[in-house]
Each structure stands twice: as C-alpha cells, then as structure tokens.
C-alpha positions as protocol buffer text, in pm:
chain_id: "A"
residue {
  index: 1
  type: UNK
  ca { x: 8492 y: 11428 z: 10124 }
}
residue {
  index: 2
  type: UNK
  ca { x: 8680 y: 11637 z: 10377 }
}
residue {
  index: 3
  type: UNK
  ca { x: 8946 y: 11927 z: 10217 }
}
residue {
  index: 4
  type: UNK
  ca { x: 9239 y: 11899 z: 10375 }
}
residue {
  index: 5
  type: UNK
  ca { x: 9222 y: 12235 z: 10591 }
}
residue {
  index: 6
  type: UNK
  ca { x: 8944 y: 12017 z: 10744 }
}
residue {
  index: 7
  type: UNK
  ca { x: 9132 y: 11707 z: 10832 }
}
residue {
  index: 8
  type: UNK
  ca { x: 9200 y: 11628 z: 11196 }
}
residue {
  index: 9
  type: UNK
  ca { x: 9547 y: 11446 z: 11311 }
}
residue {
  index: 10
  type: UNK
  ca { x: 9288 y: 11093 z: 11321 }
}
residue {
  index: 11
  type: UNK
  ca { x: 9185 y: 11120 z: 10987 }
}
residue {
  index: 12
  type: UNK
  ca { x: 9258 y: 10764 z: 10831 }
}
residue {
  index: 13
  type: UNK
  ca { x: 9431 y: 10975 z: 10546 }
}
residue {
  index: 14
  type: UNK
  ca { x: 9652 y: 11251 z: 10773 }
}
residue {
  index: 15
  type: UNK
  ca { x: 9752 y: 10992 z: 11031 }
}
residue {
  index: 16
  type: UNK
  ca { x: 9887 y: 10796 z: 10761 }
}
residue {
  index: 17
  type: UNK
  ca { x: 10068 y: 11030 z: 10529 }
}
residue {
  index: 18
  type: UNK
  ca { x: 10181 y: 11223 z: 10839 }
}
residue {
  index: 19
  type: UNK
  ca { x: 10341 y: 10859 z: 10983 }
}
residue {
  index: 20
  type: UNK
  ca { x: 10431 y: 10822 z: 10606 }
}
residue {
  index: 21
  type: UNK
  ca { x: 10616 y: 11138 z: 10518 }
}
residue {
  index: 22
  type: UNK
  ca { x: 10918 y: 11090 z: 10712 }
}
residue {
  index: 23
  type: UNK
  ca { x: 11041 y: 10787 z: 10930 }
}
residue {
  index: 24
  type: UNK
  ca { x: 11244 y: 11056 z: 11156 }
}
residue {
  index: 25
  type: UNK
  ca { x: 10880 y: 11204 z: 11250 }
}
residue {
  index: 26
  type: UNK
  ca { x: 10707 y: 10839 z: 11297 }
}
residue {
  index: 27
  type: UNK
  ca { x: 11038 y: 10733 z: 11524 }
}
residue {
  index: 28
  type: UNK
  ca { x: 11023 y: 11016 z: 11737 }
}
residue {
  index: 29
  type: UNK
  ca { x: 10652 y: 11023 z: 11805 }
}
residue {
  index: 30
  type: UNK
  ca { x: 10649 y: 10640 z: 11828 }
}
residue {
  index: 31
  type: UNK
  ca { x: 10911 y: 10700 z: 12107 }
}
residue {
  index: 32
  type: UNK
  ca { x: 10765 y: 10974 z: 12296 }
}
residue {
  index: 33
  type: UNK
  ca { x: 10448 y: 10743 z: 12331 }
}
residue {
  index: 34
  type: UNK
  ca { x: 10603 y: 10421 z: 12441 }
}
residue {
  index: 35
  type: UNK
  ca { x: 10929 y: 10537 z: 12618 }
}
residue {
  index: 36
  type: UNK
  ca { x: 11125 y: 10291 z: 12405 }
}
residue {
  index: 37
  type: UNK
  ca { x: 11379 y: 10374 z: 12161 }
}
residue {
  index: 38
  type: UNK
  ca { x: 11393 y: 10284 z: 11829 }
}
residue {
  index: 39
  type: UNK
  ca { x: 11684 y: 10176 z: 11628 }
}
residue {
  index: 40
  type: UNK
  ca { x: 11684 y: 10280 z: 11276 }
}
residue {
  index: 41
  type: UNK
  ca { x: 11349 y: 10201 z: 11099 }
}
residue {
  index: 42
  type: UNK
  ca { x: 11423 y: 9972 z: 10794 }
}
residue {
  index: 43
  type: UNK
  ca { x: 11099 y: 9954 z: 10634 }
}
residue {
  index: 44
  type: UNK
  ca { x: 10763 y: 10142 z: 10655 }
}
residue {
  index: 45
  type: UNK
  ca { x: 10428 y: 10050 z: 10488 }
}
residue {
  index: 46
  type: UNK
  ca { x: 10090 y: 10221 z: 10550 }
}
residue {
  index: 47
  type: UNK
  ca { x: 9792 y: 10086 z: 10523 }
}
residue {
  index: 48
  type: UNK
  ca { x: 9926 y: 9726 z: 10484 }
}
residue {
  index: 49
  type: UNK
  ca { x: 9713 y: 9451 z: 10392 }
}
residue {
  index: 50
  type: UNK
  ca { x: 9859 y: 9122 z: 10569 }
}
residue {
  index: 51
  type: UNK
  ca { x: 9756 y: 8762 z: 10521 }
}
residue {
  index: 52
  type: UNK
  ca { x: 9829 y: 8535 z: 10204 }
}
residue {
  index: 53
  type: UNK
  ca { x: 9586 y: 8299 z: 10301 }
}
residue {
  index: 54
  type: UNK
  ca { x: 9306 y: 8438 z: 10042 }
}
residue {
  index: 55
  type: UNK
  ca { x: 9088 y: 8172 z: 10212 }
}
residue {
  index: 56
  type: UNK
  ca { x: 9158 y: 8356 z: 10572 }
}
residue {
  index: 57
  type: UNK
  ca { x: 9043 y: 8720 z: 10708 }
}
residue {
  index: 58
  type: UNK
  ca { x: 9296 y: 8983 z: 10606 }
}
residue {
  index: 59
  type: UNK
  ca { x: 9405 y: 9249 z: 10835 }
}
residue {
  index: 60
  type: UNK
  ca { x: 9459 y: 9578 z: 10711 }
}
residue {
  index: 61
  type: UNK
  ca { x: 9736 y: 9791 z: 10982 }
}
residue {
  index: 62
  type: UNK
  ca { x: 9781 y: 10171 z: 10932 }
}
residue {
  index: 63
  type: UNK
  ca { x: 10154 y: 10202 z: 10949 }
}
residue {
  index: 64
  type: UNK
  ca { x: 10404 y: 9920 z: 10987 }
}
residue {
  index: 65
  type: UNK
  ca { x: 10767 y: 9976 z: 11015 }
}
residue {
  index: 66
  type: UNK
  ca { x: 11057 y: 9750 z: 11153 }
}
residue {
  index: 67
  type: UNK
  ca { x: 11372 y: 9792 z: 11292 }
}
residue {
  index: 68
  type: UNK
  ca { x: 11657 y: 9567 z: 11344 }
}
residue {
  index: 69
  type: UNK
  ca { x: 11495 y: 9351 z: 11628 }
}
residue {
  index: 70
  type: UNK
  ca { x: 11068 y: 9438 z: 11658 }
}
residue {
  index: 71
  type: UNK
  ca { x: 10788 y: 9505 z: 11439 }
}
residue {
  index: 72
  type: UNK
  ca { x: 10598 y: 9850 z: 11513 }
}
residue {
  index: 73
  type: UNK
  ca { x: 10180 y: 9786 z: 11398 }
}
residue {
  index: 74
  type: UNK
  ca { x: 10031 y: 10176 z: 11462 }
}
residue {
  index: 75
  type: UNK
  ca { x: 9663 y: 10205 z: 11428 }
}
residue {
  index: 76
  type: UNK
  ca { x: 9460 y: 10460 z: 11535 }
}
residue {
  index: 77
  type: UNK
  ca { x: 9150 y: 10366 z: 11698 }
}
residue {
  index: 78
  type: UNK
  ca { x: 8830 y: 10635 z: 11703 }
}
residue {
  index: 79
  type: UNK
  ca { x: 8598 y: 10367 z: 11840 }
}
residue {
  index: 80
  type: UNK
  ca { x: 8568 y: 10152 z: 12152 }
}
residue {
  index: 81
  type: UNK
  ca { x: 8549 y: 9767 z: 12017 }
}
residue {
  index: 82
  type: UNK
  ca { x: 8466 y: 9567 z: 12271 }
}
residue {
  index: 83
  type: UNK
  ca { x: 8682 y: 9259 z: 12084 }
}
residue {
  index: 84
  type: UNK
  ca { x: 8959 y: 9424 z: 12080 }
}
residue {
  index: 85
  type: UNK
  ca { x: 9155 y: 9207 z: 12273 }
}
residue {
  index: 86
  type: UNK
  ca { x: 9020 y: 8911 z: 11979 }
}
residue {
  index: 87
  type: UNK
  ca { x: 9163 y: 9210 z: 11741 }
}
residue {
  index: 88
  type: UNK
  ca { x: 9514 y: 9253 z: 11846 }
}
residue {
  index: 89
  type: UNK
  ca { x: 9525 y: 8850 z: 11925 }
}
residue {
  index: 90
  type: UNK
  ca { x: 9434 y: 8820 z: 11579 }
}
residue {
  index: 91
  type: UNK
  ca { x: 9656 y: 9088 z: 11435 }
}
residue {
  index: 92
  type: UNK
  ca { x: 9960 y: 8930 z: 11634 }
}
residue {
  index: 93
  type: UNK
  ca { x: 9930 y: 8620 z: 11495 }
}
residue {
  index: 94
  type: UNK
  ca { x: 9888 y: 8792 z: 11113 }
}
residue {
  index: 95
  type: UNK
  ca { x: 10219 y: 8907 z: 11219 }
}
residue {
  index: 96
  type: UNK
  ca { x: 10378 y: 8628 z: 11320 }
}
residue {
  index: 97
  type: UNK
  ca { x: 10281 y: 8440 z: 10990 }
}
residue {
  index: 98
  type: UNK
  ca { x: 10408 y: 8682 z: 10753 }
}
residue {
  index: 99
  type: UNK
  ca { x: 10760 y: 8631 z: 10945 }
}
residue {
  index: 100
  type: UNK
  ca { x: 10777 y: 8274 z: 10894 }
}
residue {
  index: 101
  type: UNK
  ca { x: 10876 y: 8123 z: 10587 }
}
residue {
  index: 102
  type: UNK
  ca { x: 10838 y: 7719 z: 10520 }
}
residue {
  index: 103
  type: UNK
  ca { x: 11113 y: 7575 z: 10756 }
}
residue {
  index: 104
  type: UNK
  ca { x: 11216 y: 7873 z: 10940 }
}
residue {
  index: 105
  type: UNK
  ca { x: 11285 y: 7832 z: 11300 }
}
residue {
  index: 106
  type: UNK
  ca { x: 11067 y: 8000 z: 11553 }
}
residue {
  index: 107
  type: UNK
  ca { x: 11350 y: 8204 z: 11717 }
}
residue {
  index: 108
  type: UNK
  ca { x: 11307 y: 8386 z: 11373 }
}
residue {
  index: 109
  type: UNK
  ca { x: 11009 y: 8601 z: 11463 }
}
residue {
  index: 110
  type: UNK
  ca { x: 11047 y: 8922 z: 11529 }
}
residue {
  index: 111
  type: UNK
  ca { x: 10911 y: 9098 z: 11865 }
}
residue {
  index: 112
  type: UNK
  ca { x: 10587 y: 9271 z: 11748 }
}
residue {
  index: 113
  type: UNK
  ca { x: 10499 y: 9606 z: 11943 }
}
C-alpha cells in the first residue's frame, strides 16, 4: 500500500477523494476539460456501483454527479482497452436504466456526459 505522500493525482483513491472533497473543485475542473458549464451539481457519488439487475454485469463509475439537466460519469483511465467503445456503450445504457422507473416516459432520461 502506497502512503499518501506517494499517491499520484490517478491514484483510484486521490482521484476520487480529490473529485469527492468539494463539488466547487470537481465543477471547475470538469469545466476546464470539456468547455461546458455546469449548473449547480445536485448529487455526487464516487465509486458508484450501478445496475439492480443482480443477474446482469454491474458497472462500477469513479465519480458521478448531476445537475439540473445531464449526468457527469468521470473515470480515469491508466490503460488502453481496446473495448472501450463496448465499455462506454455499456456504461451508457447502465445509465439510462437507473433513470427509468416502471412507466416513465423516455423524454425522462437525463443527457449523460
């Protein structure tokens, strides 16, 4: 185990709690690496397990957060995945389930960034 003099910004653990420790940092970094601007953030998880299908693969995201009209998924990737286009299909439509509630419209869901 790493101390934490020895952690690097894409450390599983410091990326999180960094994200985690207060919305005003995750907003503006979020910003400055998209060029969009984010309303107020309304909710933030990290490392949220989605899927309540316990029959179907779970997806685990690193930080989460929503504002009034998108979803925000941050992950950090270290590795090149050569399915990660499968990935993020997959991860979008994780998404899109956990919107949708038994008889809920489809102009419901939330745009996922």
């Amino acid at each position: 185990m790493k101390r934490i003099d020895e952690l690097k910004f894409t450390d599983d653990i410091l990326f999180s709690a960094v994200l985690m420790y207060d919305p005003e940092i995750t907003k503006e970094l979020i910003e400055r690496i998209t060029g969009r601007k984010i309303q107020e953030i309304l909710a933030m998880n990290d490392q949220k397990m989605l899927g309540r299908d316990p029959f179907l693969k779970k997806v685990r995201v690193d930080v989460r957060f929503t504002d009034d009209e998108t979803i925000y998924v941050v992950e950090m990737q270290m590795y090149r995945d050569k399915y990660l286009p499968q990935r993020l299909r997959y991860y979008a439509s994780v998404n899109d389930y956990e919107q949708l509630k038994p008889g809920m419209y489809y102009n419901r869901l939330k745009h996922l960034y």
